[in-house]
Residue frames relative to the residue before (quaternion, step in Angstrom):
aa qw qx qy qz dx dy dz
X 1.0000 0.0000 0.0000 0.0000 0.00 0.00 0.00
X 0.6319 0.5637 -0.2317 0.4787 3.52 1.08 -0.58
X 0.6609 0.5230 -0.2654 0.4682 3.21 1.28 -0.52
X 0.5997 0.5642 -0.3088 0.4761 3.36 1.44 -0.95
X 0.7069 0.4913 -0.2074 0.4647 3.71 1.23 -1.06
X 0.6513 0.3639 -0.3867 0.5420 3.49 1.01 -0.46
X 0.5124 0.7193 -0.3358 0.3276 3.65 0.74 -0.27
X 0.7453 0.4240 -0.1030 0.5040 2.77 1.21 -1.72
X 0.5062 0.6400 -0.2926 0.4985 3.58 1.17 -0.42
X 0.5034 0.6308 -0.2926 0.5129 3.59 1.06 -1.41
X 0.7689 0.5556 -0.1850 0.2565 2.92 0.23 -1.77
X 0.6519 0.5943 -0.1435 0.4486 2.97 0.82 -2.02
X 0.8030 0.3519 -0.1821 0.4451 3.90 0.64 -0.95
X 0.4543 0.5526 -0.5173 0.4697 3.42 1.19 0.37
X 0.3226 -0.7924 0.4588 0.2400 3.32 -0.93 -0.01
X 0.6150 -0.6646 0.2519 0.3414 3.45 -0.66 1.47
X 0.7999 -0.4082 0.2427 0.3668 3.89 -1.19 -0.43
X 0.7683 0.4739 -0.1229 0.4123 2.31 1.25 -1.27
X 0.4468 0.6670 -0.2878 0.5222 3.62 2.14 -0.58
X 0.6114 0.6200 -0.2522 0.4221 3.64 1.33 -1.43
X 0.8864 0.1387 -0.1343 0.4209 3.57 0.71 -1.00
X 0.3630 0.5142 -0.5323 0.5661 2.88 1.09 1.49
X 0.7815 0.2062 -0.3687 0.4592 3.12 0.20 -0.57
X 0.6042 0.4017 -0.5542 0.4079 3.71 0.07 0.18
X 0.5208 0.6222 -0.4784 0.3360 4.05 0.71 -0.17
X 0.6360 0.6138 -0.3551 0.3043 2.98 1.09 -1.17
X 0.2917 -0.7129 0.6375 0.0164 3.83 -0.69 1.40
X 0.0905 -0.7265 0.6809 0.0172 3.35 -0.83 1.05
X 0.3869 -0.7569 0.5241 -0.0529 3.40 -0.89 1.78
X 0.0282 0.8096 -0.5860 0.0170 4.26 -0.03 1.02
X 0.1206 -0.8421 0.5229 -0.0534 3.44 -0.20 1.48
X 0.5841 -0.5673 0.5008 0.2936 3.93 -0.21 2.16
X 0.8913 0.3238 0.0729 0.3090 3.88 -1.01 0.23
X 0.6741 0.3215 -0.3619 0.5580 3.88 0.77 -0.74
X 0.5086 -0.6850 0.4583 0.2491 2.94 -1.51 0.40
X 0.8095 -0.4887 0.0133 0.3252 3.72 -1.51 0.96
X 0.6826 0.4297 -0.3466 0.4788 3.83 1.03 0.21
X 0.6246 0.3315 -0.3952 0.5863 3.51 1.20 0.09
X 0.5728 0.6123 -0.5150 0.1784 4.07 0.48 -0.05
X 0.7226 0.3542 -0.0971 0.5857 3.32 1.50 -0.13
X 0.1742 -0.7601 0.5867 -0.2182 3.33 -0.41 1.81
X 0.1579 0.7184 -0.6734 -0.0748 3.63 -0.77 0.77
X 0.1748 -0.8254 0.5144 0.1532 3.01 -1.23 0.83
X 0.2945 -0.7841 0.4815 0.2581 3.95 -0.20 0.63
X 0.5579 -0.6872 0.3608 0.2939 3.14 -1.54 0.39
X 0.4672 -0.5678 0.4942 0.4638 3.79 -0.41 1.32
X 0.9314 -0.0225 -0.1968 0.3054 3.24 -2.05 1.25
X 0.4035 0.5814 -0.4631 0.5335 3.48 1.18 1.08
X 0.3485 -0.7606 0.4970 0.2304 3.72 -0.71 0.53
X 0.3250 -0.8319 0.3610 0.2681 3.52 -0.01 0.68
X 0.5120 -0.7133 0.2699 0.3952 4.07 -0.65 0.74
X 0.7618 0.3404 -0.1550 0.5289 3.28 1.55 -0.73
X 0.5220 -0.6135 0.3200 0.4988 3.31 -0.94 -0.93
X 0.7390 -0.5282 0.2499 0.3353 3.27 -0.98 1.20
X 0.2376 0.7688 -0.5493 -0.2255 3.61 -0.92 0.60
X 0.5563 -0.6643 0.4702 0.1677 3.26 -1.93 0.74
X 0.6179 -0.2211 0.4859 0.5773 3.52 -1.39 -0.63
X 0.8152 0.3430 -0.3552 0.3027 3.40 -0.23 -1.13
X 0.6608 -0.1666 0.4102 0.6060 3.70 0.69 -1.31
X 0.6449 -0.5238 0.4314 0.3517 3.17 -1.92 0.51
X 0.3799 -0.6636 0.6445 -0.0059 3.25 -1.61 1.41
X 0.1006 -0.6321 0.7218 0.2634 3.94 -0.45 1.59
X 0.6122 -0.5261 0.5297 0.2604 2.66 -2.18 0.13
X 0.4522 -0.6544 0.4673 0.3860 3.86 -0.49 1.64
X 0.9099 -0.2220 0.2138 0.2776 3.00 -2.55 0.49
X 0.7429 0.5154 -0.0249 0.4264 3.84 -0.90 -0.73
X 0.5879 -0.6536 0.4357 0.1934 3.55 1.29 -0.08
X 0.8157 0.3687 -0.1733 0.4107 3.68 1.40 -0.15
X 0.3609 -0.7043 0.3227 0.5192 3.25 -0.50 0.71
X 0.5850 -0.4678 0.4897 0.4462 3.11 -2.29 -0.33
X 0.1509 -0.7825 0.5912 0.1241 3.13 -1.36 0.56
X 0.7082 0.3692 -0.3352 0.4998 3.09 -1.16 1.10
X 0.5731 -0.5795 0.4941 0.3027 3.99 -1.67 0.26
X 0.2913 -0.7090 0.5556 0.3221 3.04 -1.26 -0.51
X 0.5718 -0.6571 0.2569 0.4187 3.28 -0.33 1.05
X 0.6982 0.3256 -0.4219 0.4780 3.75 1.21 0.24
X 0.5411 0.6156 -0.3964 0.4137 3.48 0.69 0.09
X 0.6990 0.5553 -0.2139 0.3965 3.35 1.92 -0.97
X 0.4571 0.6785 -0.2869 0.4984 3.02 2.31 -0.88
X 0.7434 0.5426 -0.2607 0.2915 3.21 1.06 -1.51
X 0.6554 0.4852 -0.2696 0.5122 3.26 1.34 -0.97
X 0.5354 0.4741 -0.3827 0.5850 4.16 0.79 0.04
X 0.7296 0.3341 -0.3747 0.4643 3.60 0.25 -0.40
X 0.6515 0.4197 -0.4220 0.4704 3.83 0.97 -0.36
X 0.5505 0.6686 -0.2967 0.4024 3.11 1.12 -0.29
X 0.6662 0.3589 -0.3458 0.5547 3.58 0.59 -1.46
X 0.4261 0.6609 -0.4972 0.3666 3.90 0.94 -1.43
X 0.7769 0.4977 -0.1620 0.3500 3.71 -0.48 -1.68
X 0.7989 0.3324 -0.1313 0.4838 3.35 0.77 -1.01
X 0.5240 0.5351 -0.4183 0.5138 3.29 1.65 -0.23
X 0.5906 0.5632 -0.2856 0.5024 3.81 1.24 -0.98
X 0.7023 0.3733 -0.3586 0.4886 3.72 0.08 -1.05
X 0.6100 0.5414 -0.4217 0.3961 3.93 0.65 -0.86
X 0.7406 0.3978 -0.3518 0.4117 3.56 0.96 -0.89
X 0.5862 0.4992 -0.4730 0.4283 3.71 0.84 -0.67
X 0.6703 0.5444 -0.3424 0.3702 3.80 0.71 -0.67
X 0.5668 0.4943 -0.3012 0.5862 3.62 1.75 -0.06
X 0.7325 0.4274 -0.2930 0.4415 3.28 0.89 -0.59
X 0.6524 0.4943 -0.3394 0.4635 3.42 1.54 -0.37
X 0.6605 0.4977 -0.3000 0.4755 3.43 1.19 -0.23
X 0.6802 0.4323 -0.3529 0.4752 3.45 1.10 -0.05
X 0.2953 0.4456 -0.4927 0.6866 3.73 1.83 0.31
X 0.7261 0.4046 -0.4039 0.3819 3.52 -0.90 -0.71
X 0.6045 0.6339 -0.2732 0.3977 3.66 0.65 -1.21
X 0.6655 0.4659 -0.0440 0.5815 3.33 0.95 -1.92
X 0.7113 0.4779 -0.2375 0.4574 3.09 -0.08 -0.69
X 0.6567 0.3835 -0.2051 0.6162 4.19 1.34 -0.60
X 0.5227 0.4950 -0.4122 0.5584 3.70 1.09 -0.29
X 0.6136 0.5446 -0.3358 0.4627 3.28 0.48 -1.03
X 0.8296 0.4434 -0.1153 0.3192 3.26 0.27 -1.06
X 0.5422 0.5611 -0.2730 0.5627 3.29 1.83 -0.82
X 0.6584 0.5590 -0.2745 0.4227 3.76 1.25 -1.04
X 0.4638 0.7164 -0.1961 0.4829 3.50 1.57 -1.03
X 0.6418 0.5289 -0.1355 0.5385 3.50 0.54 -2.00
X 0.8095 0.3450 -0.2692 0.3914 3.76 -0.30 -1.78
X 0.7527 0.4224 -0.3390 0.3743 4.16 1.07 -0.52
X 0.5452 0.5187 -0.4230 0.5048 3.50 1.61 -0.10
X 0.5505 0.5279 -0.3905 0.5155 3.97 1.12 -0.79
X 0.8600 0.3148 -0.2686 0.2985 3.47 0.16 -0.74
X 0.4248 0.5531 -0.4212 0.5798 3.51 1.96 0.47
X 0.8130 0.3664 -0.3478 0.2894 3.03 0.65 -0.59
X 0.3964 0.7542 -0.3302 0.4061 3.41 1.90 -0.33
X 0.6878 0.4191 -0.1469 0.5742 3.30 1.01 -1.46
X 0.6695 0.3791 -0.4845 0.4163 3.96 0.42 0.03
X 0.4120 0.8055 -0.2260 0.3611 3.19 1.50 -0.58
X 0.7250 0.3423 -0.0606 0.5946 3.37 0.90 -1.69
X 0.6459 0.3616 -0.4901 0.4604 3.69 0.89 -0.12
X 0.5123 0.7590 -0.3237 0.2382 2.86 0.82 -0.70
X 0.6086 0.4259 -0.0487 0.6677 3.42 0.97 -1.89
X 0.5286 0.4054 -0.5048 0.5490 4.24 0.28 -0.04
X 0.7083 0.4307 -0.4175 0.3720 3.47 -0.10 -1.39
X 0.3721 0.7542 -0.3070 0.4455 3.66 1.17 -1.20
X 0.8670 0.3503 -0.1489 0.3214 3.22 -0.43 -1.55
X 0.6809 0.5919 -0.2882 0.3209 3.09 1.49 -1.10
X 0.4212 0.7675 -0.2875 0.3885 2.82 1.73 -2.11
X 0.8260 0.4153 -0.0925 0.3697 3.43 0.21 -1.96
X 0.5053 0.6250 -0.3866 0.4522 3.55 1.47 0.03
X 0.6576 0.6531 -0.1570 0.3412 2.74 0.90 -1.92
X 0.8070 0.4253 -0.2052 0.3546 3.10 0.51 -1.84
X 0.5120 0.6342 -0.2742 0.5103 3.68 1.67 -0.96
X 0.7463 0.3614 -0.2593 0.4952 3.73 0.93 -0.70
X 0.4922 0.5336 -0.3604 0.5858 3.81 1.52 -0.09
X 0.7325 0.4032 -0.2508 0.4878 3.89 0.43 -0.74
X 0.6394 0.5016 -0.3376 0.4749 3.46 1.03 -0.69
X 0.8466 0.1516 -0.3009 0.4121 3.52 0.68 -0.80
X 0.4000 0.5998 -0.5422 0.4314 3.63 0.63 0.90
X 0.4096 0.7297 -0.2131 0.5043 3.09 1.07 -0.68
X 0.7647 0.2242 0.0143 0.6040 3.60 -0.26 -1.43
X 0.5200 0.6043 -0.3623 0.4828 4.05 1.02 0.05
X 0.7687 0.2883 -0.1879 0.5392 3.19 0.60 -1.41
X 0.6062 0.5349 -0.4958 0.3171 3.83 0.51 0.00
């Protein structure tokens, strides 16, 4: 008889099928940068009944009267989530200016770098091709007058 009652208990605290694939839907969202009540988001599966009570951005949400959840925002909760929104995107837009003007700097730098090694090397170049020319004098006036020597 004890078995039948501890059994049934067992039972009772497992959760049902339909409890199972809800909770495993539930997708847990880790956002680089927000801060420690928005870094974790669960979201449940639409027309699954969730096991606990729902949490939001704002805080935990009981489930309303009747056994069901609530569905839908409240038009201030919706404000709230657009303003964290524009907020975020107003922030990530600026680090992406600030990373392109490093990047910017940082190629100027480098273009300036480039044009004084090109122009050292331009100028070793041209001695270079003198010495050349001379070399090639020189040697043309060595051959020429050995030349006229040995005749």
């Amino acid at each position: 008889m004890q078995d039948q009652g501890t059994s049934s208990i067992a039972a009772s605290s497992l959760p049902s099928s339909s409890e199972r694939s809800s909770s495993s839907a539930l997708h847990v969202e880790v956002k680089e940068g927000m801060e420690s009540d928005d870094e974790i988001r669960r979201v449940p599966e639409m027309g699954g009944e969730a096991a606990g009570p729902v949490v939001s951005a704002t805080g935990p949400v009981q489930p309303s009267s009747g056994g069901q959840r609530r569905r839908g925002r409240s038009p201030a909760d919706k404000e709230n989530k657009r303003l964290k929104r524009l907020l975020r995107n107003r922030v990530s837009a600026q680090q992406a200016r600030e990373r392109k003007k490093a990047y910017l700097i940082d190629l100027e730098a480098r273009v300036k770098e480039l044009e004084t090694k090109n122009a050292e090397l331009e100028e070793r170049l041209s001695t270079m091709q003198n010495e050349n020319q001379m070399l090639r004098q020189i040697l043309k006036n060595t051959t020429a007058g050995s030349q006229e020597g040995r005749k």
